[in-house]
C-alpha positions as CSV (number, residue, x, y, z in Angstrom):
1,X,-9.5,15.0,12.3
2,X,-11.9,12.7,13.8
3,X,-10.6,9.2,14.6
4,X,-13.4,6.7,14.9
5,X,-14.3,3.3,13.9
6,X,-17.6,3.6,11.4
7,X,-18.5,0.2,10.4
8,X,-19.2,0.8,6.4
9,X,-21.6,-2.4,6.7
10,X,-24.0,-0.6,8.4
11,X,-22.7,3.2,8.8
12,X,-22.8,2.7,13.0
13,X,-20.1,4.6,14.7
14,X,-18.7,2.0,17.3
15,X,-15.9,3.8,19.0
16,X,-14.1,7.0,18.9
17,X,-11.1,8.3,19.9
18,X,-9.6,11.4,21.2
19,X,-6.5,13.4,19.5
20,X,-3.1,13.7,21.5
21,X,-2.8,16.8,23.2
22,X,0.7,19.1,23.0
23,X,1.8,17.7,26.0
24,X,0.9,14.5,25.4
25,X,3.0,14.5,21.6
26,X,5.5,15.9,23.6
27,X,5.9,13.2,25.7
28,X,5.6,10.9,23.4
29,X,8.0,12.5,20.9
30,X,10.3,12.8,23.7
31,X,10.0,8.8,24.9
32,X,10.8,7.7,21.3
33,X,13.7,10.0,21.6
34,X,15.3,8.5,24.7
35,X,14.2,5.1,23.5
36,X,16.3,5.2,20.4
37,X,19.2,6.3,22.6
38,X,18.9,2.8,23.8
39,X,17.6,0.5,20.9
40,X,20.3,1.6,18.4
41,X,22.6,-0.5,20.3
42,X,20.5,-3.8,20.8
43,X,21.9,-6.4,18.7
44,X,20.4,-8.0,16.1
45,X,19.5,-10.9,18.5
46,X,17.2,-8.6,20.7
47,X,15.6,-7.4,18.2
48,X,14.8,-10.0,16.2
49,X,13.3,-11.5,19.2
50,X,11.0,-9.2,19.2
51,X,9.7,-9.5,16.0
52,X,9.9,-13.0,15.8
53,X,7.6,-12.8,18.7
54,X,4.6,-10.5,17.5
55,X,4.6,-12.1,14.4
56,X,3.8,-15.3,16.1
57,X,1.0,-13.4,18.0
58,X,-0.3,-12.1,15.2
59,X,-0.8,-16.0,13.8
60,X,-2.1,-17.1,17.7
61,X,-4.6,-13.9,17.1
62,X,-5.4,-14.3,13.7
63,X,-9.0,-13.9,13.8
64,X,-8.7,-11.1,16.3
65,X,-6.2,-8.6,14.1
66,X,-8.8,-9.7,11.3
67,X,-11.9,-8.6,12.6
68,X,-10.9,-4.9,13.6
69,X,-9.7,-4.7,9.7
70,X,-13.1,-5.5,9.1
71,X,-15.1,-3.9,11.3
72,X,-13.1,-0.7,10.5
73,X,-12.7,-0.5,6.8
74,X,-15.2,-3.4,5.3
75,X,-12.5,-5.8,3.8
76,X,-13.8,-9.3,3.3
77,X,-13.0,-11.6,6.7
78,X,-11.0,-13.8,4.9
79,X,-8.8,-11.3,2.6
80,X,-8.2,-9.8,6.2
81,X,-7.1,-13.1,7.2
82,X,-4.5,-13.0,4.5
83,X,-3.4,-9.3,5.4
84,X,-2.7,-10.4,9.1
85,X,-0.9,-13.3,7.5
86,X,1.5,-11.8,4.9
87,X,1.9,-8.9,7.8
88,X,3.2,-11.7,10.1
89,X,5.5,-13.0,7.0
90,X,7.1,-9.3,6.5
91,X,7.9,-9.6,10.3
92,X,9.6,-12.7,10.4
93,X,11.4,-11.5,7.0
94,X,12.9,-8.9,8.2
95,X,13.8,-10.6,11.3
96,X,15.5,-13.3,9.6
97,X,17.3,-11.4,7.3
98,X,18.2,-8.1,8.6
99,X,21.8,-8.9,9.9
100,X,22.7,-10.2,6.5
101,X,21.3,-6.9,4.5
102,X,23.2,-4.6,6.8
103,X,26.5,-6.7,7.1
104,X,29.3,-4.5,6.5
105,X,30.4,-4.6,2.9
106,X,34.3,-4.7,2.1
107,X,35.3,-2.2,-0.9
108,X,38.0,-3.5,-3.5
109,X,40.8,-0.7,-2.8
110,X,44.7,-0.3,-3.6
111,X,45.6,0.6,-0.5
112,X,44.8,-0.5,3.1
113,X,41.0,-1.3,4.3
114,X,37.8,0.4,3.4
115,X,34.2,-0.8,4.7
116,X,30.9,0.4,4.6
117,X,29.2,-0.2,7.4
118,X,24.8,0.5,8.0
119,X,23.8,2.5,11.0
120,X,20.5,3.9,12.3
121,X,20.0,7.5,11.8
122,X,16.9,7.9,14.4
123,X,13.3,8.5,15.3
124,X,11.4,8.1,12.3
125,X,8.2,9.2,11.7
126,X,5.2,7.4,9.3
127,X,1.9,8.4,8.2
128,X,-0.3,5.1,6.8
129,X,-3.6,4.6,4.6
130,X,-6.5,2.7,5.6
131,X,-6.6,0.5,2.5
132,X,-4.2,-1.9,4.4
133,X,-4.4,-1.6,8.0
134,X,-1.9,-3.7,9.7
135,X,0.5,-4.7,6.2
136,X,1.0,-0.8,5.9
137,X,2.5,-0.6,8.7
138,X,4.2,-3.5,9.2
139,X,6.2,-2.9,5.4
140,X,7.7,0.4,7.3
141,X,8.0,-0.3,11.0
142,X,9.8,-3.9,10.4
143,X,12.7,-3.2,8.8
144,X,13.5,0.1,10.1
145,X,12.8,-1.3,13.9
146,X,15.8,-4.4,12.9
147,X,18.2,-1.9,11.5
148,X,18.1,0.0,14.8
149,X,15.5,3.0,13.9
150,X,12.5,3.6,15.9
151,X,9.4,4.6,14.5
152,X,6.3,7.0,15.5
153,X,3.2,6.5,12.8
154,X,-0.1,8.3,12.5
155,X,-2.2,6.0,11.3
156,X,-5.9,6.9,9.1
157,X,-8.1,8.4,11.3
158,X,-10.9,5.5,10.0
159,X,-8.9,2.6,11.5
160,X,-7.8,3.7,15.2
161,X,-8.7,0.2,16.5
162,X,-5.9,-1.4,14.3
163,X,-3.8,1.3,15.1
164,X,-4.0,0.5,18.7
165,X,-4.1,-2.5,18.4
166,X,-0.7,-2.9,16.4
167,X,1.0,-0.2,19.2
168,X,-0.3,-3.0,21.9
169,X,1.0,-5.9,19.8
170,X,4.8,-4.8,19.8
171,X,4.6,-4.2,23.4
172,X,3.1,-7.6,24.2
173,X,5.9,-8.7,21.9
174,X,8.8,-6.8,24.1
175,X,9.4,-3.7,22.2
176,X,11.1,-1.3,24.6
177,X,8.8,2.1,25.7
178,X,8.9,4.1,22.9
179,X,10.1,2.2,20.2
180,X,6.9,1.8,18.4
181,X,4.3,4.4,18.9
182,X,0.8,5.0,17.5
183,X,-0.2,8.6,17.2
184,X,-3.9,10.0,17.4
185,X,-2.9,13.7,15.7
186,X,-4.2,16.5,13.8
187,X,-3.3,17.8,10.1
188,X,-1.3,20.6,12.3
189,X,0.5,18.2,14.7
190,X,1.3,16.5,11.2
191,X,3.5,19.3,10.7
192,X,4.6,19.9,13.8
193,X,6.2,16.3,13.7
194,X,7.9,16.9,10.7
195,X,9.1,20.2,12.2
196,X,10.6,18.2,15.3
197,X,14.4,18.0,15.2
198,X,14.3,14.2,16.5
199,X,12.8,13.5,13.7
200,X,14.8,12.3,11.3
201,X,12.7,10.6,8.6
202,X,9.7,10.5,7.0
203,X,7.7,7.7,5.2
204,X,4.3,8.1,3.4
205,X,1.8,5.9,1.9
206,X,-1.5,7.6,0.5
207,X,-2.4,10.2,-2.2
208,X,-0.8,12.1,-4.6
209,X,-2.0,15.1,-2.4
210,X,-1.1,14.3,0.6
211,X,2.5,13.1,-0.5
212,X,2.8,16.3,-1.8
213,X,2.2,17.9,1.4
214,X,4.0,16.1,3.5
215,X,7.4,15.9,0.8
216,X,7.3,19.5,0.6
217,X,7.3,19.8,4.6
218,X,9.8,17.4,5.1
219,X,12.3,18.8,2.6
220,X,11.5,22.6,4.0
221,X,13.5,20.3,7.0
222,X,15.9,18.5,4.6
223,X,14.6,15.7,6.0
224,X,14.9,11.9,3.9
225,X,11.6,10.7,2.6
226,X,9.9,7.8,0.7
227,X,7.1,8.2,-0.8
228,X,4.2,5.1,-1.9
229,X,1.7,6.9,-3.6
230,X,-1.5,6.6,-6.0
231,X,-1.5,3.9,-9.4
232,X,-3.5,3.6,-12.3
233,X,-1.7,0.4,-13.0
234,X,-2.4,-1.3,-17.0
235,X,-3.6,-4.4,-17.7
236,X,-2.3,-5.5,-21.2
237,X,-4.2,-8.4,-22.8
238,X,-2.1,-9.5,-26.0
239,X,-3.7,-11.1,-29.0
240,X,-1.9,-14.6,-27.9
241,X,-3.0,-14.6,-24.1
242,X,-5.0,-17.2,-22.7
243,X,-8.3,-15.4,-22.8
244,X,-10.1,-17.0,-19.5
245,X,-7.2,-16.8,-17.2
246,X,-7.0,-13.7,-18.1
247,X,-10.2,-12.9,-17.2
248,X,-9.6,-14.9,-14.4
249,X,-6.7,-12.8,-13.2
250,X,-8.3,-9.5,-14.2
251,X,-11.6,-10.2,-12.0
252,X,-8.7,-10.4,-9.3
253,X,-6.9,-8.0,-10.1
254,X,-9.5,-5.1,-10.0
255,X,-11.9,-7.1,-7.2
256,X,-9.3,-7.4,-4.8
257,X,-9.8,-5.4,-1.4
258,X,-12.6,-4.3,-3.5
259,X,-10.5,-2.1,-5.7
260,X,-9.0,-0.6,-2.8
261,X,-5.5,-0.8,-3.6
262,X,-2.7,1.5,-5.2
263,X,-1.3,-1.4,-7.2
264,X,-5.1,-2.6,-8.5
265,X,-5.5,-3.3,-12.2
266,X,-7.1,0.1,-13.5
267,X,-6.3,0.1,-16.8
268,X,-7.7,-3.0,-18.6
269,X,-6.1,-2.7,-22.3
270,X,-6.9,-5.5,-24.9
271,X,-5.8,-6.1,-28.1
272,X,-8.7,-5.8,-31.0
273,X,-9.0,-9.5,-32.0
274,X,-9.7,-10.6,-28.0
275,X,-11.7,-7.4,-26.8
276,X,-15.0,-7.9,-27.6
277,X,-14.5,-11.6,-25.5
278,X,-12.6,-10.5,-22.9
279,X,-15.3,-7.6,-22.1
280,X,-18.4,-10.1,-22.2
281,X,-16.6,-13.0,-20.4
282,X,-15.0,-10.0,-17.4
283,X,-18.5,-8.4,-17.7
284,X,-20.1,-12.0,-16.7
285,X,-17.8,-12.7,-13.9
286,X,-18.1,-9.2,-11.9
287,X,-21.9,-9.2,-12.3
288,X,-21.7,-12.2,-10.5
289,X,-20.3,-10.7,-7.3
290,X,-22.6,-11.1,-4.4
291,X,-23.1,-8.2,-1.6
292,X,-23.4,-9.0,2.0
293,X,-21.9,-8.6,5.2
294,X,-17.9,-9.0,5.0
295,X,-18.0,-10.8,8.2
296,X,-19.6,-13.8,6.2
297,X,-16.9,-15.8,4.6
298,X,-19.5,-16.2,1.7
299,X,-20.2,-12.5,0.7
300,X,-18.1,-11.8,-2.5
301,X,-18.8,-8.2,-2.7
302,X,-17.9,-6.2,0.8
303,X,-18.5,-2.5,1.0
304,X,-16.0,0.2,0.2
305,X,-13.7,2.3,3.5
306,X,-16.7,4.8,4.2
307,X,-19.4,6.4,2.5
308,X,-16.3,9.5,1.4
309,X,-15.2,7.1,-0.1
310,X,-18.1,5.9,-2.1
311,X,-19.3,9.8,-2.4
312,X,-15.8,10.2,-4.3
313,X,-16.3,7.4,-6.6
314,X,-19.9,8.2,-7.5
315,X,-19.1,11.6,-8.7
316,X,-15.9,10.3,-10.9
317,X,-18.2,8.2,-12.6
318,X,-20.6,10.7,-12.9
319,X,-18.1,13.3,-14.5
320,X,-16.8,10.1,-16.7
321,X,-20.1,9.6,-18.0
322,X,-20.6,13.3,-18.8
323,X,-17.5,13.3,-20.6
324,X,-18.8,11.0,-23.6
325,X,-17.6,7.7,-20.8
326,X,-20.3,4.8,-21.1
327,X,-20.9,2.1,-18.2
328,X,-21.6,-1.3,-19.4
329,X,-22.0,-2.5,-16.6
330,X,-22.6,-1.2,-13.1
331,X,-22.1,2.5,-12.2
332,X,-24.1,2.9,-9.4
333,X,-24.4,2.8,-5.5
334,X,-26.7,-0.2,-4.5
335,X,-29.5,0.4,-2.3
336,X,-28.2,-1.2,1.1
337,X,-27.4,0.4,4.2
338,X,-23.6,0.9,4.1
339,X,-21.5,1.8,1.5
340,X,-21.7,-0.4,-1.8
341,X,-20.8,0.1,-5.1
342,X,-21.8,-2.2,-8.0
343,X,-18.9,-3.3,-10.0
344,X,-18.7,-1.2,-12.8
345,X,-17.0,-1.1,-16.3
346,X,-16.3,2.3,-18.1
347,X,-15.9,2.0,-22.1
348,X,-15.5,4.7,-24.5
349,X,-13.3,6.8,-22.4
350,X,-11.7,9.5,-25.0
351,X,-8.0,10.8,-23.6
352,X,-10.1,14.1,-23.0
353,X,-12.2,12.5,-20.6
354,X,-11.0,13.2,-16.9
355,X,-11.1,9.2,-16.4
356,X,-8.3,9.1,-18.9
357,X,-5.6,10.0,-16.4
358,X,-7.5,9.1,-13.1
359,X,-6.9,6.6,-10.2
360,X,-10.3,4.7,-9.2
361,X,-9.9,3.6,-5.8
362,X,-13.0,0.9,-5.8
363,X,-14.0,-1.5,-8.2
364,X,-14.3,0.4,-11.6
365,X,-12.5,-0.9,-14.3
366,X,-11.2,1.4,-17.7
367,X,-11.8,-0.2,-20.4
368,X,-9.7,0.1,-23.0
369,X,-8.9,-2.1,-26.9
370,X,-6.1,-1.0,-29.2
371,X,-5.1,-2.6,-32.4
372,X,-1.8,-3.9,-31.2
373,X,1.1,-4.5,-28.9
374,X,2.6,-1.1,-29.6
375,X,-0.2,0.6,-29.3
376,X,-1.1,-1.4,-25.9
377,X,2.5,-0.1,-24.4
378,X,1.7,3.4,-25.3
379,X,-1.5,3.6,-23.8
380,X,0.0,1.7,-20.6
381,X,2.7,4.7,-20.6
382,X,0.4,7.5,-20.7
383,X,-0.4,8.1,-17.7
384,X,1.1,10.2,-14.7
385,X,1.7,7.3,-12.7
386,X,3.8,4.8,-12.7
387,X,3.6,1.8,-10.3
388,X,2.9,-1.3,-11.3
389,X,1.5,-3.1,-14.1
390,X,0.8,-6.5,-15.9
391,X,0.7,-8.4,-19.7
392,X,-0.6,-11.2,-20.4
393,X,0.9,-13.6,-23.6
394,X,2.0,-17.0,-23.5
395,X,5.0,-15.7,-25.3
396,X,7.1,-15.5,-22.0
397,X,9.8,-13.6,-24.0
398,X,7.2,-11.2,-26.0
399,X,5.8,-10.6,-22.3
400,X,9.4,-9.5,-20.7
401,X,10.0,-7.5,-23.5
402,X,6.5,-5.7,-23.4
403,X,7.1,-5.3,-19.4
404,X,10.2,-3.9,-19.8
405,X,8.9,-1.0,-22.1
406,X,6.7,-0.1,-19.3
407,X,7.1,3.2,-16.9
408,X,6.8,1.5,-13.5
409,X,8.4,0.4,-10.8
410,X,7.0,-3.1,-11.0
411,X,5.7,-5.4,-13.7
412,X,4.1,-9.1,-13.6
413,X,4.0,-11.8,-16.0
414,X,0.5,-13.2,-16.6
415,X,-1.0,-12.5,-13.1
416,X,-1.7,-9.0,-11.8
417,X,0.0,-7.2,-9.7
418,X,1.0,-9.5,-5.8
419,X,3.4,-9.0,-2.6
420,X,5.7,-11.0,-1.1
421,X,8.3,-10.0,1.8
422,X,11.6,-10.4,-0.8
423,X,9.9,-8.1,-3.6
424,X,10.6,-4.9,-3.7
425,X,7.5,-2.2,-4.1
426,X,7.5,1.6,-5.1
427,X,7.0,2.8,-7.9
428,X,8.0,6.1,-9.9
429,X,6.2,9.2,-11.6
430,X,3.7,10.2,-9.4
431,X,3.7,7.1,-7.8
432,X,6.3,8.2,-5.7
433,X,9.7,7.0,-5.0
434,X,11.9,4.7,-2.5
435,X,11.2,0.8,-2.1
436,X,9.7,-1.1,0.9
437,X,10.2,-4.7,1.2
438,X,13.0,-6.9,0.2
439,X,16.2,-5.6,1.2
440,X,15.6,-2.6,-0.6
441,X,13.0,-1.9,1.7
442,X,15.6,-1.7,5.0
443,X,18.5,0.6,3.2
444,X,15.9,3.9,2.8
445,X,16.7,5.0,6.5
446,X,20.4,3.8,7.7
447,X,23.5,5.8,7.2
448,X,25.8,4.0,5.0
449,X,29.0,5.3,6.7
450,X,32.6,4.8,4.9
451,X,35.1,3.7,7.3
452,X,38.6,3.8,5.7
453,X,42.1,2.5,7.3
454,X,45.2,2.8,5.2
């Protein structure tokens, strides 16, 4: 596994980085060991000082955190601006709130005293997706570093500047030796992690694949995982929406990180009597996306992670297309240096088509109409994932109906799918399971321990 930074602008390989050797994961493995020995015990002062305090260098640094996001996986500057931002918010949540979530909670018993009480279990260890560089991180290492965990995470081998970068940012910030640690590891030292008795977690953001792999290991260990994996999240357009901010909303929805999300809308499904104007108005607006270098705050279009990444979404379309699958718009690479994709739009798509049940990660859109609100909720729930999700109406009480008939772990109202530190994410299906964020997000990995006094 090659870790190096490949700008996707331009395809020029600007550093590279050299994987951990035994000893060297030993040592490591062996730090965060002794480390937790200590931090466990910090109180919730200390360590929310030490939150508090990186998310304030990440604000200070802003422009800094942003640019290695960039230069690593081609987000636009300023949508990498708002990742270091909300990244610095999740800090500062968890920070603020952590005492409270883990307070000790007094049962209602006949007889005597009976408390539950939240304690860290250990070392835990986190493997995190490019999409997302810093915010990835941040949504596992944040809570489970306030409730007294400490956390080792190998990071996508295409953004190893962030992932140093964030390692140096808790130390500046105070973190003891060992409490956060960024890993430069093979598939095989993947294993041998999960192998390691000090282990005692394991989180996963990424594919349906790679989940599977790393579940399976971790449960050969009967180990506690989470698992935030792949969407193909629906975007139901009623009959009584407001049809241009729902374009409006859809454009974001899909364009966002240029595609590049789990939680992206996928699935565009739109009643009969608005389809034929939602396509040509949607069509208009992603035609109008402008490709340039994502370091200019005025390129709309940036390019995708890599050129794998592009390769991959070339030859879905292609297979799409061969399947009966027609591209109204878009469907091919443009001719520029680094990896760019024209926004595309796939209509006709047949549920034997392998598009049908397929996540496009970069900025295709499915395009589907159906006759009417039942039908819309059927099509949303077939489908092998199940993360997020979103209907528009100005009914408000049609919408929470609709939303509630939907197989997913999140729906929105209106406006596609967001994040905010006190909202809970995961999703079910294939999606995955467990929550991050919230206080959801900082109950996966403590030990709710009864203590009972009669």
């Amino acid at each position: 596994m090659a870790y190096q930074t490949t700008n996707p602008y331009d395809g020029k390989v600007l550093e590279k980085f050299t994987e951990s050797t035994a000893a060297e994961l030993e040592t490591k493995l062996a730090r965060a060991a002794a480390c937790y020995s200590a931090w466990r015990t910090t109180s919730f002062t200390e360590r929310r000082t030490v939150l508090k305090r990186a998310a304030a260098i990440m604000r200070e640094r802003s422009d800094e955190f942003a640019t290695l996001i960039t230069l690593e996986m081609g987000k636009l500057i300023d949508q990498s601006r708002g990742e270091v931002a909300i990244s610095a918010a999740i800090l500062d949540y968890y920070a603020d709130n952590a005492e409270e979530f883990l307070a000790p909670q007094k049962l209602d018993v006949n007889k005597g005293e009976a408390i539950v009480e939240s304690h860290p279990v250990g070392v835990l260890f986190g493997v995190e997706p490019w999409n997302y560089p810093y915010y990835q991180i941040v949504r596992f290492a944040a809570p489970n570093l306030m409730a007294g965990n400490v956390v080792m995470v190998k990071h996508a081998s295409n953004v190893p500047q962030c992932a140093r970068a964030f390692e140096k940012l808790m130390e500046e910030a105070g973190a003891p030796a060992g409490a956060y640690t960024n890993l430069y590891i093979s598939k095989e030292q993947v294993a041998q992690v999960i192998d390691d008795p000090r282990i005692k977690g394991v989180a996963l953001t990424g594919s349906e694949a790679a989940g599977a792999i790393v579940a399976a290991r971790a449960g050969l260990n009967l180990k506690k995982t989470t698992m935030e994996l792949g969407g193909s999240d629906a975007f139901i357009v009623l009959e009584d929406a407001d049809l241009d901010e729902a374009v409006k909303q859809g454009v974001i929805g899909r364009m966002g990180n240029m595609g590049q999300a789990c939680t992206a809308s996928k699935r565009f499904i739109v009643v009969e009597s608005l389809a034929d104007q939602f396509l040509a108005k949607f069509k208009a607006a992603l035609v109008g996306f402008k490709p340039g270098n994502p370091m200019d705050s005025k390129t709309t279009l940036g390019p995708l992670s890599s050129q794998e990444a592009l390769d991959k979404l070339l030859d879905q379309i292609k297979r799409a297309l061969a399947a009966g699958a027609k591209a109204d718009v878009g469907g091919n690479r443009l001719d520029l240096p680094g990896a760019f994709m024209e926004p595309t739009i796939l209509t006709n798509i047949e549920k034997s088509n392998p598009a049908y049940y397929e996540e496009f990660f970069g900025p295709v859109a499915l395009f589907f109409r159906v006759p009417d609100e039942k039908a819309a909720i059927a099509l949303a729930n077939d489908s092998p994932f199940g993360l997020g999700g979103s209907v528009f109406s100005k009914d408000i009480e049609r919408a929470k109906r609709v939303a509630r008939q939907i197989d997913t772990g999140m729906m929105f109202i209106n406006k596609p799918n967001s994040t905010s530190p006190e909202l809970p994410f995961g999703g079910i299906k294939n999606s995955g399971y467990g929550r991050e964020l919230s206080s959801a997000g900082i109950q996966e990995f403590v030990n709710k321990k009864l203590i009972r006094i009669e």
